[in-house]
C-alpha positions as CSV (number, residue, x, y, z in Angstrom):
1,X,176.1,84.6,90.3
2,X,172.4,86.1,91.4
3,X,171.9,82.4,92.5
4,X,174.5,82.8,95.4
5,X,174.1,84.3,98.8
6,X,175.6,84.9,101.7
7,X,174.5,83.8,105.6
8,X,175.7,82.8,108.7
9,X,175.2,79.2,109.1
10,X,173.1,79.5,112.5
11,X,170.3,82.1,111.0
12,X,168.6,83.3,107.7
13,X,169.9,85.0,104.6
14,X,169.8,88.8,105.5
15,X,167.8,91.5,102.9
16,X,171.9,92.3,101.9
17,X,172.5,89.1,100.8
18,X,172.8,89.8,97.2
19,X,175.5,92.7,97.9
20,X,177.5,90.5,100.2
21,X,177.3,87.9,97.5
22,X,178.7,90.4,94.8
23,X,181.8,91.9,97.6
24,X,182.6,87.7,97.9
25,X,182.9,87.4,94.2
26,X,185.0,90.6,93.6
27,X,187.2,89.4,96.6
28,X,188.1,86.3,94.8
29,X,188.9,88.0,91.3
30,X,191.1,90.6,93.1
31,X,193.0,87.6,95.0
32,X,192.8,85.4,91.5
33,X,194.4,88.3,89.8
34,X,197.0,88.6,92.4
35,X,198.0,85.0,92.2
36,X,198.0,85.6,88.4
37,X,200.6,88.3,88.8
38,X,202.6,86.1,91.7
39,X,202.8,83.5,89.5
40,X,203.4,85.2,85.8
41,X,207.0,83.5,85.8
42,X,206.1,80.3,86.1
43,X,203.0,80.7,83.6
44,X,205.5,82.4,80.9
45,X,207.2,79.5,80.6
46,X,204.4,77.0,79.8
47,X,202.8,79.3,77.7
48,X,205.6,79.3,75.6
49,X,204.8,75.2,75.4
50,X,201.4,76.0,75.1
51,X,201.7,78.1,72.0
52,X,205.3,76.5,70.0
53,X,204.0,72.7,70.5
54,X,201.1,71.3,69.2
55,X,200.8,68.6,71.9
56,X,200.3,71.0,74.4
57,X,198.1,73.5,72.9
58,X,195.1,72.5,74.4
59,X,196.6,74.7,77.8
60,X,195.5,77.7,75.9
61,X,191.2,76.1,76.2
62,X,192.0,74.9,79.9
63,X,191.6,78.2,81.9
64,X,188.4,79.0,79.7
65,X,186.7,75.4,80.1
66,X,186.9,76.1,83.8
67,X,185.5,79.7,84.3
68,X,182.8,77.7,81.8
69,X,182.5,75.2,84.6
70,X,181.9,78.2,87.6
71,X,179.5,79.8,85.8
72,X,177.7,76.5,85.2
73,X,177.8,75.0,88.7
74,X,177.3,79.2,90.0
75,X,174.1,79.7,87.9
76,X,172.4,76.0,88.4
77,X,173.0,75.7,92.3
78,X,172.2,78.0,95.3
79,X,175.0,78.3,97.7
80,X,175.5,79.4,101.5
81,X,179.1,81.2,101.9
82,X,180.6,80.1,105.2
83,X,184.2,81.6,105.1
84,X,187.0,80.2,106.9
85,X,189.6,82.8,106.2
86,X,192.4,81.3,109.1
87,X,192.4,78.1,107.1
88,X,192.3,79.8,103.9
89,X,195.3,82.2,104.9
90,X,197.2,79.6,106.9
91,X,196.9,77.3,103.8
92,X,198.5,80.2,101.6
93,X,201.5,81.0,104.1
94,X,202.2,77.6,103.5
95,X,202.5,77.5,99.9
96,X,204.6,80.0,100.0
97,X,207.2,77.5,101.4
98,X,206.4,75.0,98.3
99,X,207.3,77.7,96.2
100,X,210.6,78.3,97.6
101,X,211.4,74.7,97.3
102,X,210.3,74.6,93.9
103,X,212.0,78.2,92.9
104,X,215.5,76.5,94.3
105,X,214.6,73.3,92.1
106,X,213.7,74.9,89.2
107,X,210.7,72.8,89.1
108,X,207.8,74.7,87.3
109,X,205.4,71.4,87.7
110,X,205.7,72.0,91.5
111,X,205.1,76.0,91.4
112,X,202.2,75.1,89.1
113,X,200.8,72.6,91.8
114,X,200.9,75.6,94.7
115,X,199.1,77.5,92.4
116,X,196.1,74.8,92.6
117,X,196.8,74.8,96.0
118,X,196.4,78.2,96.4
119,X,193.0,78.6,94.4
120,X,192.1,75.9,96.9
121,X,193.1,78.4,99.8
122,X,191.5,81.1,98.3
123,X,188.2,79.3,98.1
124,X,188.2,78.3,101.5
125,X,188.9,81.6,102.5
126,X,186.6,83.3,100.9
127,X,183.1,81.0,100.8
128,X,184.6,77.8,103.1
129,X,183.7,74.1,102.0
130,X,180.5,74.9,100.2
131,X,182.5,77.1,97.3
132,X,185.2,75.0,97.3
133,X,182.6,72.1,96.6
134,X,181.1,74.3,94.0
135,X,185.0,75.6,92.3
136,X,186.3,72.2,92.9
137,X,186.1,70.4,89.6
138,X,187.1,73.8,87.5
139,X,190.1,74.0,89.6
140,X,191.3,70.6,89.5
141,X,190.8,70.6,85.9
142,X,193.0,72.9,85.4
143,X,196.0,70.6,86.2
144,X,195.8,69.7,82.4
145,X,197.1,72.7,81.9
146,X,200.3,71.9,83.1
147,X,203.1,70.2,80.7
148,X,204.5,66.5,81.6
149,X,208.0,66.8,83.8
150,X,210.8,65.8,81.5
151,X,211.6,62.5,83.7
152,X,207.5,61.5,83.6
153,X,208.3,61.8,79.6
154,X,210.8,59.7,79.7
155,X,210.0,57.0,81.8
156,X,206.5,56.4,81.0
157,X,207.0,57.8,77.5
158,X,210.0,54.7,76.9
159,X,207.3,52.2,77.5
160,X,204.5,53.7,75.4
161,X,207.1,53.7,72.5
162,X,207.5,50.0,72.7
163,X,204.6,49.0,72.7
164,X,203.5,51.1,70.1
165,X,206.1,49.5,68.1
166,X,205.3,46.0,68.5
167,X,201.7,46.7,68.0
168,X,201.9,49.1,65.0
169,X,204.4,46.2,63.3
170,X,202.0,43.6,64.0
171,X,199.1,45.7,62.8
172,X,201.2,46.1,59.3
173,X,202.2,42.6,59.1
174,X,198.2,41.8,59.4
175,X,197.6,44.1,56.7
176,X,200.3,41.8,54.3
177,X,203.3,44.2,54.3
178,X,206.8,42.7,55.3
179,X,206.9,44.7,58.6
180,X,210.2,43.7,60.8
181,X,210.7,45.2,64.1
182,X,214.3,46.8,65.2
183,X,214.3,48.2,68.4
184,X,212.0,51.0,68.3
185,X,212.3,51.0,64.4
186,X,209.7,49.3,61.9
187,X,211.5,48.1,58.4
188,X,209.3,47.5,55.6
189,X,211.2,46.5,52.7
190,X,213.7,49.8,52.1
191,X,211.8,52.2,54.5
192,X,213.1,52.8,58.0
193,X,210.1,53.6,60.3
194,X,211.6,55.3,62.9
195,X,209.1,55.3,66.4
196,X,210.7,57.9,68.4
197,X,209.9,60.1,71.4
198,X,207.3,62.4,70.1
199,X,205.4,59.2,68.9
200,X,205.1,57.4,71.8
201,X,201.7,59.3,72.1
202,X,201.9,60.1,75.9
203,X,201.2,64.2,75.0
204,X,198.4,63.0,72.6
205,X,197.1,61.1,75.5
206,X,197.4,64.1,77.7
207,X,195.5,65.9,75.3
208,X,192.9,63.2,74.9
209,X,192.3,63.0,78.9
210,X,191.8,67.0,78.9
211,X,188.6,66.1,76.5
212,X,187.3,63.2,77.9
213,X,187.6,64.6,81.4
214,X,185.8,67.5,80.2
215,X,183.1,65.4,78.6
216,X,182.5,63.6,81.6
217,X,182.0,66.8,83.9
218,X,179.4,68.1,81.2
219,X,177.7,64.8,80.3
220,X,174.7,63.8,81.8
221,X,175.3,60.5,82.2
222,X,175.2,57.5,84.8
223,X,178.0,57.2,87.1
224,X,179.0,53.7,85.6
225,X,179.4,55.2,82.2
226,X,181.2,58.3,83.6
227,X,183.8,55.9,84.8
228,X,183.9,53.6,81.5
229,X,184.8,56.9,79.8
230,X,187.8,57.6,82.4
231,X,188.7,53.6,82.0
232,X,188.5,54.2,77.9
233,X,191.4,57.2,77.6
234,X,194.9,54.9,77.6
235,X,192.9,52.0,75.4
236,X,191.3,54.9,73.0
237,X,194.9,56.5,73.3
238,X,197.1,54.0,72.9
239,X,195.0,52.5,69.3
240,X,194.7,55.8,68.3
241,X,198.6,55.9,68.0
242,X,199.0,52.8,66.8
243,X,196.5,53.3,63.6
244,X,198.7,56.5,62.9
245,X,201.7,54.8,63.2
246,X,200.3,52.0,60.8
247,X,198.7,54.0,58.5
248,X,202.3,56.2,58.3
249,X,203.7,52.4,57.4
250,X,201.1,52.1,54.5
251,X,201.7,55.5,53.0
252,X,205.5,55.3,53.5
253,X,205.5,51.9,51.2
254,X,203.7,53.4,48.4
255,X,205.0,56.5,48.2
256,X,208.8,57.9,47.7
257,X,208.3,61.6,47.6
258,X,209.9,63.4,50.7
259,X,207.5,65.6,50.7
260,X,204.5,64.0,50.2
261,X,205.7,62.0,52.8
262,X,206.4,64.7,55.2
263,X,202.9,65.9,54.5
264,X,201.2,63.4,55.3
265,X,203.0,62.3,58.5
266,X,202.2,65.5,59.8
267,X,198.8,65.1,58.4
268,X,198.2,61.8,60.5
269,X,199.5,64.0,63.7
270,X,196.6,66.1,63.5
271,X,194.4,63.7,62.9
272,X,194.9,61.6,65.3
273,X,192.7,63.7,67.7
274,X,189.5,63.5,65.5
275,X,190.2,60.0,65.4
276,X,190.6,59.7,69.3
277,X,187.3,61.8,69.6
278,X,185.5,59.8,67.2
279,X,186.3,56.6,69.4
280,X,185.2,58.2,72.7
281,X,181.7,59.2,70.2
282,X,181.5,55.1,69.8
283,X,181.9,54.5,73.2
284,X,179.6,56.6,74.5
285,X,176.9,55.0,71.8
286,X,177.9,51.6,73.0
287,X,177.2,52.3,76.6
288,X,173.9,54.6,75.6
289,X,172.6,50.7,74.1
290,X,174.2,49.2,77.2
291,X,173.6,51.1,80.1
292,X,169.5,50.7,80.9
293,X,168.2,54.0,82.4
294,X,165.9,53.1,85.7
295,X,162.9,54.0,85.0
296,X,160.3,54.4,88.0
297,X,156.7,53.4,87.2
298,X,154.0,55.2,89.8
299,X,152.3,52.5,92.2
300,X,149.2,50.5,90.8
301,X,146.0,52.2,92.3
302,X,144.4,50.3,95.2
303,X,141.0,48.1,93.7
């Protein structure tokens, strides 16, 4: 953090700069810490997600992605601490009302969202708009760390599941097998193709979102193809699914082993983030041959 100093706004960095720099950071790892303890409940519980369910598991890379992006944005860019600790404090008081309606709800998504909040306080506090402008991105990256709400699951997850359904048995039927669709069930001859929640793929598409979010706050890229990228994650998603769902179909029809079967349906579950990844790869090639960098040519000398 040598790049970062500290100054009043109305005169010149003074010779103690660098120390005052070094007293900022420490204050906002002591407060960080603190929130870390505050919060250990709360965090407990998804880290039990984090670690016992696969869709989720990218939580555990979250936290370390952003301290990546801080020490990024900290060593590439000089920065003026301007402090505002009665907004920062006044922000925090507050929270702490957000977590008492979310302790008496039970709601861990809410707690989760006043901890954002509270970085958000703490930054203010500390180094004003300029280190909030600076943590910013890291901290609101680090909503991905949070798991879905069980309703969000459900009611966008129903949807996803149907749609999957007709698409995968349409996909199958293209392919020449005798693909029926039941409800949220694919029947190919004697197999039953049950689609059911964990296949809807809205976790894989959280997981998906984490990477291509990430990819877009390290790529150097226009801002047009930053956005086609954020466009990209349902559509990329969504096929991505659909293919493992299909190629699930395939397998199933040609083979009668239980366990081959079970192998290779799990199998397709983890594969279905290389696929995804390798999708956002082709994307970004597309737009590379797309996208024309402006290129400025000096002015023609005079005759």
């Amino acid at each position: 953090m040598s790049s970062v100093s500290f100054a009043p706004s109305n005169s010149p960095a003074p010779a103690l700069a660098p120390a005052a720099s070094r007293v900022a950071v420490w204050q906002s790892v002591a407060i960080v810490a603190v929130l870390g303890w505050a919060y250990l409940p709360m965090l407990s519980v998804f880290a039990d997600k984090w670690i016992n369910d696969p869709q989720y598991s990218h939580g555990l890379l979250v936290p370390f992605f952003s301290a990546f992006l801080i020490w990024r944005a900290g060593k590439s860019e000089s920065l003026v601490l301007k402090p505002l600790p009665i907004l920062g404090c006044g922000m925090l008081v507050s929270i702490l009302a957000m977590r008492a309606v979310a302790g008496a709800m039970l709601f861990h998504q809410l707690d989760a969202a006043s901890l954002l909040l509270a970085l958000v306080a703490v930054m203010l506090a500390v180094g004003g708009v300029p280190l909030l402008k600076l943590t910013g991105p890291a901290i609101a990256f680090l909503a991905f760390m949070i798991p879905l709400p069980y309703e969000l699951e459900r009611n966008v997850g129903a949807p996803l599941k149907t749609a999957a359904t007709v698409s995968s048995t349409f996909l199958l039927q293209t392919l020449g097998l005798p693909a029926i669709r039941d409800g949220n069930l694919i029947l190919i001859d004697e197999v039953r193709l049950g689609v059911v929640d964990a296949c809807s793929g809205l976790k894989m598409m959280v997981t998906f979102a984490a990477f291509s979010v990430g990819a877009v706050l390290l790529m150097q890229r226009s801002k047009f193809e930053k956005l086609m990228v954020l466009l990209g994650i349902i559509p990329i998603a969504v096929l991505t699914n659909v293919l493992r769902i299909t190629a699930t179909g395939v397998s199933f029809n040609f083979i009668t082993d239980e366990g081959t079967r079970k192998f290779l349906h799990d199998g397709y579950g983890y594969a279905m983030m290389i696929v995804g990844m390798g999708l956002l790869a082709v994307e970004l090639w597309v737009l590379k041959k797309l996208v024309v960098e402006e290129t400025t040519s000096p002015p023609n000398p005079l005759p």
